[in-house]
C-alpha positions in Angstrom: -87.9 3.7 20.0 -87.0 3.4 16.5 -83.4 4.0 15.0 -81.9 4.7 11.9 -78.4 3.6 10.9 -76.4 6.9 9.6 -73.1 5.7 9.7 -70.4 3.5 10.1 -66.6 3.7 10.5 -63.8 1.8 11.6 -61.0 2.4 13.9 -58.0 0.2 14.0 -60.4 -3.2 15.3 -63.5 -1.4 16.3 -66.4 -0.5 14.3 -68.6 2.6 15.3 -72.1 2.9 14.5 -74.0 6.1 14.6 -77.4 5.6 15.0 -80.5 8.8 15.2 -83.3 8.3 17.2 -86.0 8.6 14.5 -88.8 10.8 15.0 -87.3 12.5 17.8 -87.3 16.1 16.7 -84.7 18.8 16.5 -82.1 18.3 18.3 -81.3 15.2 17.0 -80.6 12.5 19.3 -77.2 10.3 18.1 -76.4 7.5 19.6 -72.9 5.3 18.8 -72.4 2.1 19.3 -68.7 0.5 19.2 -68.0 -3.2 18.4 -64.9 -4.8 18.4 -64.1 -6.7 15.3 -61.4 -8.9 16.6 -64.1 -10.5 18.9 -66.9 -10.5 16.2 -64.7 -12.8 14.1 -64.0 -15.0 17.2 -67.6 -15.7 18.0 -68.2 -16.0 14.2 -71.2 -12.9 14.5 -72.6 -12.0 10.7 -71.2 -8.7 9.6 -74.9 -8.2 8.2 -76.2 -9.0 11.5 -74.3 -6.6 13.7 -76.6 -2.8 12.8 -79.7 -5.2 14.1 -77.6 -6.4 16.8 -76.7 -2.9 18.2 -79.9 -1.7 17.7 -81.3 -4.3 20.1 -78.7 -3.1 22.7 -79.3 0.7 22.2 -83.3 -0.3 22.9 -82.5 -2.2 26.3 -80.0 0.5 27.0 -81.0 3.4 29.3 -78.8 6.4 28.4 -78.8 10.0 28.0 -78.8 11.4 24.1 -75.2 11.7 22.3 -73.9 8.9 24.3 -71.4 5.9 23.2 -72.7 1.8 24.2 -70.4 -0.6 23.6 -71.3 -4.0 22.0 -69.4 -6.2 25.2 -67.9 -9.6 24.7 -70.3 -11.2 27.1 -73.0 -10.1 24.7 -71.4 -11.3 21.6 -71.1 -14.7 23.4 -74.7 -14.6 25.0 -76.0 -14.0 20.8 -73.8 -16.8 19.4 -74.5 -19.2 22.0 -78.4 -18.6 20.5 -77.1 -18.6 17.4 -75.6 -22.1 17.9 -78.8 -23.6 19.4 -81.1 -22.5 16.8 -78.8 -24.1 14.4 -78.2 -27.1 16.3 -82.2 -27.7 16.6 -82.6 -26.9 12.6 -79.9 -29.5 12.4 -82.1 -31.9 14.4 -85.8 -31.1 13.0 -84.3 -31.7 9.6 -82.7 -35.3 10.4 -86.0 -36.3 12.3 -87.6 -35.2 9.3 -85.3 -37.1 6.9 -85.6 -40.3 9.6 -89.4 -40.1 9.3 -90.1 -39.4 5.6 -91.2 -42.7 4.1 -89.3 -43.8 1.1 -86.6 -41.7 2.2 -84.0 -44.2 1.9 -84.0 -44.5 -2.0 -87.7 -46.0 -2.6 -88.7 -45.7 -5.9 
């Protein structure tokens, strides 16, 4: 299933995204997802990031057409809790890296 992004609003602390189902003929099928900013800024979640976010959840959602998903907190924790570790392992390849270079420590 592919979807396309058609829109985006905001109401009071929650952001709507309208998505289409892309290639799936007349009628369209729309499908919203609603995210609550308040908790977006808690788990520190990329504003960039969260159309790819809620399209992951609308493809590991079962639901009929023209129907609203909403983007919970435990899955805003479950993402920045990856989020975290990647960075956290990054952190760690690079000073392992740094600890292993020869001629690291000012050599010249």
């Amino acid at each position: 299933m592919v979807f396309a992004l058609t829109s985006f609003t905001d109401e009071s602390s929650l952001r709507r995204f309208t998505f289409e189902l892309v290639g799936s003929g007349p009628p369209r099928t729309t499908m919203v997802v609603v995210a609550d900013m308040a908790l977006v800024r808690k788990y520190e979640i990329p504003l960039q990031e969260l159309p790819l976010l809620c399209v992951r959840l609308l493809q590991s959602w079962t639901a009929d057409a023209d129907s609203t998903a909403v983007f919970s907190e435990k899955e805003m924790i479950e993402y920045a809790n990856r989020r975290k570790e990647a960075k956290d392992l990054a952190e760690r390849k690079r000073h392992m890296y740094r600890a292993a270079k020869p001629g690291a420590e000012g050599d010249a």
